[in-house]
C-alpha positions as CSV (number, residue, x, y, z in Angstrom):
1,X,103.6,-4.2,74.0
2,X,104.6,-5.2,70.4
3,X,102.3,-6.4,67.5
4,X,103.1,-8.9,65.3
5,X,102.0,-9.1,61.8
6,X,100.7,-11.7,60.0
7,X,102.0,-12.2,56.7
8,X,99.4,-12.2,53.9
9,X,100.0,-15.0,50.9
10,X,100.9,-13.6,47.9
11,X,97.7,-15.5,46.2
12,X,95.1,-13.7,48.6
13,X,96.7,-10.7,48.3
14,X,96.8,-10.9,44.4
15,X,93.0,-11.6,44.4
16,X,91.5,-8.2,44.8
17,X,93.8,-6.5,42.6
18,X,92.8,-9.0,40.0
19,X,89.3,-8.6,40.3
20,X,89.9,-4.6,40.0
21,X,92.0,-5.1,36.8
22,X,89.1,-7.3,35.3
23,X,86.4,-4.6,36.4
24,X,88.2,-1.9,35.0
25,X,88.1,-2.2,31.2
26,X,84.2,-2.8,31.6
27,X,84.0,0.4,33.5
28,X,85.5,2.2,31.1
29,X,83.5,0.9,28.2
30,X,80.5,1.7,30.1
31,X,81.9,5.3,31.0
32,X,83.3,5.9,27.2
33,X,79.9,4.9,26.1
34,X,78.5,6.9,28.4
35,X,80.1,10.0,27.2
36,X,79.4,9.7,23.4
37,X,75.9,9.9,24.0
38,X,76.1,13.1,26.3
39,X,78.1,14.1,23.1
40,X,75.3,13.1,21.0
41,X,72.3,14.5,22.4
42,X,74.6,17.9,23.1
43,X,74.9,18.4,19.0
44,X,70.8,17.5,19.3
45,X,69.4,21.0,17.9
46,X,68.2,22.7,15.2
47,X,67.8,19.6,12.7
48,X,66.1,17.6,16.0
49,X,63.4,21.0,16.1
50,X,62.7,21.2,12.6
51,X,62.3,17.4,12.0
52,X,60.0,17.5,15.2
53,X,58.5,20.8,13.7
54,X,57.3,18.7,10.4
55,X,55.0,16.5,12.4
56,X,52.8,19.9,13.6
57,X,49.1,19.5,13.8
58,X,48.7,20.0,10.1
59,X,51.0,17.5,9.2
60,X,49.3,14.9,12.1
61,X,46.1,15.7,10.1
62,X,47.2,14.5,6.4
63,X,48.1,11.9,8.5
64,X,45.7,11.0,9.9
65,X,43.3,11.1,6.6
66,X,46.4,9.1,5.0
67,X,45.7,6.3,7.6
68,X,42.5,6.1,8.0
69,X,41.6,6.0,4.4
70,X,44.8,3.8,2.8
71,X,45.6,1.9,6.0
72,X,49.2,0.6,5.4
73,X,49.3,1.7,1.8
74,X,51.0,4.9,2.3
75,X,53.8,4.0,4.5
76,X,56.4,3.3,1.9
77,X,56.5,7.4,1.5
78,X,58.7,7.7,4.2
79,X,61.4,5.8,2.3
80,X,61.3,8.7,0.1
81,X,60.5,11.4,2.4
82,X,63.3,10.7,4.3
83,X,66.3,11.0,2.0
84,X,64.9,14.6,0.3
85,X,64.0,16.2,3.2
86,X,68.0,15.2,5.0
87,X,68.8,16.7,1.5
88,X,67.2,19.2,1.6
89,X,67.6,20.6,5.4
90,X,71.2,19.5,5.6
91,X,72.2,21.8,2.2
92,X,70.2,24.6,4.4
93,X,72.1,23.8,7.5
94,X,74.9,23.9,5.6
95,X,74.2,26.9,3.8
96,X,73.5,29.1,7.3
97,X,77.0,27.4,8.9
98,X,79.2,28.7,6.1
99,X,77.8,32.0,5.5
100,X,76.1,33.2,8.5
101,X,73.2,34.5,7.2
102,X,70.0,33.2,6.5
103,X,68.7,31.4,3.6
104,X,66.6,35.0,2.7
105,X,70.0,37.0,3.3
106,X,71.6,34.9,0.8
107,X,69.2,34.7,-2.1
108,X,69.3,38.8,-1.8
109,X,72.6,38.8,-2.6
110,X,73.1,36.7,-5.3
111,X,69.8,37.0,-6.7
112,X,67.6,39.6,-8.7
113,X,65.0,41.2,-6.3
114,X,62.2,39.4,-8.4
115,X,63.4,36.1,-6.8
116,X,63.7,37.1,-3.3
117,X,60.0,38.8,-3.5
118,X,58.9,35.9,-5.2
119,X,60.3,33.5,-2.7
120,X,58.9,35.2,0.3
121,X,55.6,35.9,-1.4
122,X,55.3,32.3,-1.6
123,X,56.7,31.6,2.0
124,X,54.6,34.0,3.6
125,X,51.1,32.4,1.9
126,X,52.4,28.7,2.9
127,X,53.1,29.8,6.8
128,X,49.7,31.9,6.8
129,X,47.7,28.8,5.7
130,X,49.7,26.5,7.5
131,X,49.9,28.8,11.0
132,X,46.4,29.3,10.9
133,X,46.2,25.2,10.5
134,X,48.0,24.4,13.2
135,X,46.4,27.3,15.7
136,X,43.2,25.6,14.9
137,X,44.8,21.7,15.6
138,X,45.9,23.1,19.1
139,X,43.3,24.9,19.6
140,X,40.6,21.9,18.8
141,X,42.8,19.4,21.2
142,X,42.2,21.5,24.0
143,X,38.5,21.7,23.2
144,X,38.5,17.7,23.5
145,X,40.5,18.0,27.4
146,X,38.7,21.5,28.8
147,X,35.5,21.7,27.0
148,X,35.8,24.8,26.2
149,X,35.5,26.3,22.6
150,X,38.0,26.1,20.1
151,X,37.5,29.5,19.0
152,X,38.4,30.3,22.4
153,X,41.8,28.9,21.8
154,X,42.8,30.3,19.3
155,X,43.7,33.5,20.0
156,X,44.8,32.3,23.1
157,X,47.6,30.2,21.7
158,X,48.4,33.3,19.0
159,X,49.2,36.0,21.9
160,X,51.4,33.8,23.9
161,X,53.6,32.4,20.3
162,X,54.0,36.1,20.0
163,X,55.1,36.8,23.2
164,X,57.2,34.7,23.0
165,X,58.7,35.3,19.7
166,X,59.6,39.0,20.9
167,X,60.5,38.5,24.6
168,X,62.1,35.3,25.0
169,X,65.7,34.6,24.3
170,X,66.4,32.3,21.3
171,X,68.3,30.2,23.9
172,X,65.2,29.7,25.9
173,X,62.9,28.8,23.1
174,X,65.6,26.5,21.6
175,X,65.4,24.6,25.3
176,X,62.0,24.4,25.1
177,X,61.2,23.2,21.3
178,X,63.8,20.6,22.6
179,X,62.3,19.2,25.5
180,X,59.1,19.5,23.6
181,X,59.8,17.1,21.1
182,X,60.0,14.5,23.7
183,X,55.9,14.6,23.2
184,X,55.7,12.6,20.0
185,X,57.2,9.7,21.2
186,X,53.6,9.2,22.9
187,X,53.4,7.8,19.3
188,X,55.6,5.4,19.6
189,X,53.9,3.8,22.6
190,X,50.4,4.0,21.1
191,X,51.5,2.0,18.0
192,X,53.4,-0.1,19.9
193,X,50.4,-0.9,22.0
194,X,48.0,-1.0,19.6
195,X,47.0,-4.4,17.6
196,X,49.3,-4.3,14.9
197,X,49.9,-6.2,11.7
198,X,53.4,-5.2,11.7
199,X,54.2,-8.2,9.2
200,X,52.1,-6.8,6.4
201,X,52.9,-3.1,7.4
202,X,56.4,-4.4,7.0
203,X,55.3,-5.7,3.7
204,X,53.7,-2.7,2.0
205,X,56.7,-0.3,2.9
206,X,59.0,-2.4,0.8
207,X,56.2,-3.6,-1.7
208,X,54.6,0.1,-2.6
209,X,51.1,0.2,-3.1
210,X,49.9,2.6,-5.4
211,X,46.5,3.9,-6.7
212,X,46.2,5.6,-9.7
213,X,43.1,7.5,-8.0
214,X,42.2,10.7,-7.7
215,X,41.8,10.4,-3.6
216,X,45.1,8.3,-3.3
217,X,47.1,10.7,-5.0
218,X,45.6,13.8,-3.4
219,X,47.3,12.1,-0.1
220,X,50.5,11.6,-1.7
221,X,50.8,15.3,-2.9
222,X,49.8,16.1,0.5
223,X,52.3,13.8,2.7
224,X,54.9,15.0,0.2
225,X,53.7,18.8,1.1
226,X,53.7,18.8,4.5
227,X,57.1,16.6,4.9
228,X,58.7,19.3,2.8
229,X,57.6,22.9,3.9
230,X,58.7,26.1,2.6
231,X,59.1,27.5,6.0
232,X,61.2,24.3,7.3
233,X,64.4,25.4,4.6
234,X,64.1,29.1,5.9
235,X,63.6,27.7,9.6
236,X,67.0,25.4,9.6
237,X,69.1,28.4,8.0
238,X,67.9,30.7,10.7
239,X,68.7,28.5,13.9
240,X,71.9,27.5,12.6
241,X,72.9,31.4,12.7
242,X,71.5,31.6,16.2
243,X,73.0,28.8,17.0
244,X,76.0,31.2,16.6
245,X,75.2,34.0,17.6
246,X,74.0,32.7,20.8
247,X,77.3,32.0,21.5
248,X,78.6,35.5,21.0
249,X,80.2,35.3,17.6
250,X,80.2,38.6,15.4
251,X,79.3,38.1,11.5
252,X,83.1,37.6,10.9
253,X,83.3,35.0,12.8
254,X,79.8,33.3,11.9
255,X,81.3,33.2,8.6
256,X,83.9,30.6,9.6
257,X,83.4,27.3,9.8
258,X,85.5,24.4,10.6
259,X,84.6,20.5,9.5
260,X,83.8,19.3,13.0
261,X,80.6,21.9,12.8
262,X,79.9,20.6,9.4
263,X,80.1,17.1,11.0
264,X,78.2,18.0,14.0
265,X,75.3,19.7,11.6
266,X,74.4,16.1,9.5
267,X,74.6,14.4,12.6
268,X,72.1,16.9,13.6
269,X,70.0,16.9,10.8
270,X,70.4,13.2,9.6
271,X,69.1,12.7,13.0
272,X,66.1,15.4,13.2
273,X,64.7,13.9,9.8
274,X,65.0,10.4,11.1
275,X,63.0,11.2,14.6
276,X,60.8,12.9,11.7
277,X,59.9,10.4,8.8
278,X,59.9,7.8,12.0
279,X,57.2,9.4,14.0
280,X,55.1,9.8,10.7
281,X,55.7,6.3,10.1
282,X,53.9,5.4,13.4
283,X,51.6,8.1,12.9
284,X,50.0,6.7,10.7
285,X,49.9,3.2,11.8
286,X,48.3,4.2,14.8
287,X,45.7,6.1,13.3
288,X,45.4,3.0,10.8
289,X,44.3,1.0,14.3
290,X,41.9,3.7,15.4
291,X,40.0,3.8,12.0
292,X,39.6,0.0,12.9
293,X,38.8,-0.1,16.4
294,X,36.5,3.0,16.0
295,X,34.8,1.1,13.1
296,X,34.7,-2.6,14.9
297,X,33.2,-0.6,18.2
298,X,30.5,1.3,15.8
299,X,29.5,-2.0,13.9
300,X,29.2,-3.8,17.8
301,X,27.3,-1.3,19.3
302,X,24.9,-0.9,16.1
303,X,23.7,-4.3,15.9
304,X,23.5,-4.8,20.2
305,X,21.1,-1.6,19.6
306,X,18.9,-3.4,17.4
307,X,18.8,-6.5,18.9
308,X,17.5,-4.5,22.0
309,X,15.1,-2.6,19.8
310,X,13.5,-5.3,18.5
311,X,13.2,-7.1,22.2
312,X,11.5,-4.0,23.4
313,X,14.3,-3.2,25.8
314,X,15.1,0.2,25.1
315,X,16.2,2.1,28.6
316,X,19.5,3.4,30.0
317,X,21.5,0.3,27.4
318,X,19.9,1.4,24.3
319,X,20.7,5.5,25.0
320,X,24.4,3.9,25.8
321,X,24.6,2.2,22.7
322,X,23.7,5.4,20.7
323,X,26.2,7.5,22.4
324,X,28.7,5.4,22.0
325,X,28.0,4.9,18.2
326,X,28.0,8.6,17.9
327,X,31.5,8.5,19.5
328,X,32.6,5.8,17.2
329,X,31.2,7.2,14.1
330,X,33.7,10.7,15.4
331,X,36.6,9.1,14.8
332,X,35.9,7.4,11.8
């Protein structure tokens, strides 16, 4: 039994090869683009941690005073916060890359002893007030979902940083501050979700408002203090020598460095401050709107409570109104 074949025509045959040739430069776009992300969020580490570090519970506190007392009049600070504190963290980053030591190491050797002491004295009183801040910030957030006491918290939260700090491998932690940082962009949703004026928020970061009040200025100093923290130029230094070290080079070899780390390292820390300054940014928007909404819902429920006082009714509405003025009056 033979088989004959039937011949093809050249046109119909030419069609699917066409078709391939004209998917195939969009495919490779998509998988080139594809790959430079993976690329970027691989040099994602110790510039992402320690911008996402700044915005810790004492820093979401000055901002949250910042925003409900000003409104929109502070956020033109982030147009300066963000340039000195890439600055800043990226000489740092810099600084641990080329030498391999931290930034402590290196002002002991090139410095008297009276400048090392000095510095650390002054680290060590900024990370005591500003550890024992942010143990109370957690520890008062959990008080709001568990009802239980804050004081309870506290010490809670203290034994398991330490824990940590002594058995956990650097690796692990750095894995975790990472994935962790993925929490503030609940911030970005909220502000996005919220009512916002974003035309005359717009307008007050590029027109700066400023107050020549005792108040107003007080929350500058303050935004500028906890943008800028002591412990944030001794933190980047450190990770970028674990960063080494955790992949097995000696002290030698942490000593070398090659441009494409330097590169990597600003893209790292340009980034970090960026996530940083941005979240603050919406910080304190967002807080801006609950002052407002908070207010509006106290000024509601207040007069609804006295139109009900003065008709007599008083029952289960007026105990509802009271509660919920209390509530309102607690975030004020």
């Amino acid at each position: 039994m033979t088989t004959t074949k039937i011949p093809v025509p050249v046109q119909q045959a030419e069609q699917p090869r066409q078709r391939h040739e004209q998917h195939a430069p969009k495919a490779a776009e998509h998988s080139k683009g594809y790959k430079a992300l993976r690329r970027f969020f691989a040099i994602l580490g110790p510039g992402l941690i320690t911008g996402a570090a700044d915005d810790d519970p004492s820093g979401i506190s000055t901002y949250s005073v910042a925003g409900a007392a000003y409104g929109y009049a502070t956020l033109w600070v982030a147009l300066i916060t963000f340039p000195l504190m890439t600055a800043v963290q990226l000489m740092c980053a810099r600084l641990g890359i080329v030498t391999g030591r931290g930034l402590a190491a290196s002002v002991r050797m090139y410095y008297p002893r009276w400048v090392l002491w000095g510095a650390c004295l002054i680290l060590a009183v900024a990370n005591i007030i500003n550890i024992g801040a942010d143990l109370g910030g957690m520890a008062e957030a959990t008080q709001l979902i568990t009802h239980v006491r804050a004081l309870i918290w506290i010490p809670v939260y203290a034994v398991v940083i330490v824990v940590l700090m002594f058995w956990a491998s650097y690796k692990l932690m750095a894995e975790i501050f990472k994935w962790m940082t993925l929490v503030l962009f609940a911030y970005v949703f909220a502000s996005f979700s919220a009512n916002v004026n974003w035309r005359q928020a717009l307008t007050v970061t590029f027109v700066p408002h400023i107050e020549f009040s005792r108040g107003f200025l007080s929350v500058l100093v303050a935004i500028l203090g906890t943008t800028i923290s002591p412990y944030l130029v001794f933190w980047q230094a450190a990770e970028e020598v674990e960063e080494k070290r955790e992949k097995g080079k000696n002290h030698a070899m942490r000593n070398e460095s090659t441009r494409h780390q330097l590169k990597c390292a600003r893209t790292d820390t340009v980034s970090g401050m960026l996530f940083s300054n941005l979240i603050m940014y919406l910080m304190i928007i967002y807080l801006m709107q609950v002052k407002v909404v908070a207010y509006d819902c106290a000024t509601t429920f207040k007069a609804a409570c006295t139109e009900d006082s003065g008709l007599g009714v008083r029952g289960e509405r007026l105990h509802s109104c009271n509660g919920d003025e209390q509530r309102g009056n607690s975030l004020r």
